[in-house]
C-alpha positions as CSV (number, residue, x, y, z in Angstrom):
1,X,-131.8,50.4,14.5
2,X,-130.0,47.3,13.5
3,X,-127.3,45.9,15.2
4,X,-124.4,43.3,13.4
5,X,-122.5,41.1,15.5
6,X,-119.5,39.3,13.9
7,X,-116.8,36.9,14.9
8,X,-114.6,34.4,13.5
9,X,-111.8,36.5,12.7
10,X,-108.1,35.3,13.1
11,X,-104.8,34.5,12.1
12,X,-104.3,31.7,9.2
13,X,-101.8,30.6,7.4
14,X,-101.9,30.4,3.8
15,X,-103.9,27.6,2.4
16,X,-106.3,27.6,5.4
17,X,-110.1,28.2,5.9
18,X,-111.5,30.8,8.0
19,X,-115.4,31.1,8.9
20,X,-116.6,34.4,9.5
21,X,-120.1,34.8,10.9
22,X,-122.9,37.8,11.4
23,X,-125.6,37.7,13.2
24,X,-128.7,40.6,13.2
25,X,-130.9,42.0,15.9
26,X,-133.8,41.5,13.9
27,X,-134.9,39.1,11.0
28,X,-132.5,38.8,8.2
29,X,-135.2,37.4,6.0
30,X,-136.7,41.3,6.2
31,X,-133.5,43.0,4.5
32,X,-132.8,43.6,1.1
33,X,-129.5,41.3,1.0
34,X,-126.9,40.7,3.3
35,X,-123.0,41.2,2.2
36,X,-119.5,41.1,3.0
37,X,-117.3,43.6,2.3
38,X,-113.2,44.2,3.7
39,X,-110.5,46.7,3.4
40,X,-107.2,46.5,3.9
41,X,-104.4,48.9,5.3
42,X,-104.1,51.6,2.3
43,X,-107.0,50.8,0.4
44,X,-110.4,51.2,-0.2
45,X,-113.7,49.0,0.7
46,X,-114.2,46.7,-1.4
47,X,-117.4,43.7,-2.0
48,X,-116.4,40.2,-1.1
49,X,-119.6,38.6,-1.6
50,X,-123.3,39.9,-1.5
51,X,-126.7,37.4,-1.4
52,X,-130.4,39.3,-1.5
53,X,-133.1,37.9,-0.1
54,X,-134.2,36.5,-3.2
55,X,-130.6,33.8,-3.0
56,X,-129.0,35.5,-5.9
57,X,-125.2,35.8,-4.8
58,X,-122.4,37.6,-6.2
59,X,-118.7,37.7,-5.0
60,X,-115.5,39.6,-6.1
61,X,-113.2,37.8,-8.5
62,X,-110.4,37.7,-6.0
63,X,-112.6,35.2,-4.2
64,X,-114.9,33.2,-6.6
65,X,-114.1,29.6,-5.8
66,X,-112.5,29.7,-2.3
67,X,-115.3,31.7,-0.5
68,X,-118.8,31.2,0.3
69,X,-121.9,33.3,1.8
70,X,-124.5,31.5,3.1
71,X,-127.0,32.5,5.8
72,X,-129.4,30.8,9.0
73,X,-132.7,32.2,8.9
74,X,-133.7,30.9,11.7
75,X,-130.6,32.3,13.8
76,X,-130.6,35.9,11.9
77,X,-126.8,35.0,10.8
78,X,-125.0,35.5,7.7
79,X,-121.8,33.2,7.3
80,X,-118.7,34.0,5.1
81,X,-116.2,30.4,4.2
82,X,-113.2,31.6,3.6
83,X,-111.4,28.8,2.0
84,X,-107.9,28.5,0.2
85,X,-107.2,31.5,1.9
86,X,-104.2,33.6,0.4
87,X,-102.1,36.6,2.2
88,X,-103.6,39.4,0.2
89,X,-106.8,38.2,1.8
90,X,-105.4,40.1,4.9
91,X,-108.3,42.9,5.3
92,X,-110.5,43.8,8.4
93,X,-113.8,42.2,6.9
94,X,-117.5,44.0,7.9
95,X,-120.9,42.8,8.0
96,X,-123.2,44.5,5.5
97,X,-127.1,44.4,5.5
98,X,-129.1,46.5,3.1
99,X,-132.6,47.6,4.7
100,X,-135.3,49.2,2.3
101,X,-137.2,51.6,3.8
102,X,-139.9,53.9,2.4
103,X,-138.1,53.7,-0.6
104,X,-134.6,54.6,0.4
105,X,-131.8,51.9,1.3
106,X,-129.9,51.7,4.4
107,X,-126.9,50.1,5.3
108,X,-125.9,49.4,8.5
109,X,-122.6,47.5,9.3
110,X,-120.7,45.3,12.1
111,X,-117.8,46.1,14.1
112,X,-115.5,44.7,11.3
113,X,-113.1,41.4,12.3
114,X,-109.5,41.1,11.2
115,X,-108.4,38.5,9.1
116,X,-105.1,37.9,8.8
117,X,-103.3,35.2,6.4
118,X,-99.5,34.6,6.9
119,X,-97.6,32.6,3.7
């Protein structure tokens, strides 16, 4: 079992940064990637920004150019900067890390921290 820890969430106004950070019980080195997703009231999941363990990094349109994932082997944390931050940002944001095992992926998730921009 893996267990995600985040914090960093809080209340921002528009136009301000936000660091969110995630940190593993085990080795992040050993998963397949490590990601960030969020959801806000009424809608559905959604990727915010994804790096494998290879450094290849992806991130959702809505957020190319303001936020940043980076990552701290040596302290098993995953970081989202949230820069430039905008109202529709508002989400409860999770900590994603994709284990392969045998074959088969597994995803396991933090508590989730709120974010919450005000304009």
């Amino acid at each position: 079992q893996v267990h995600l820890v985040e914090s960093g969430g809080g209340l921002v106004q528009a136009g301000g940064s936000l660091r969110l950070s995630c940190t593993a019980s085990k080795s992040i080195s050993g998963f397949n990637a490590m990601a960030w997703y969020r959801q806000a009231p009424g809608k559905q999941r959604e990727l915010v920004a994804r790096q494998t363990s290879r450094g290849v990094t992806n991130y959702a349109d809505s957020v190319k150019g303001r936020f940043t994932i980076s990552r701290d082997n040596d302290r098993n944390t995953v970081y989202l900067q949230m820069d430039s931050l905008k109202p529709e940002d508002t989400a409860v944001y999770y900590c994603n890390a994709e284990l392969l095992l045998s074959g088969v992926m597994i995803d396991f998730w933090g508590q989730g921290s709120q974010v919450t921009v005000s304009s």
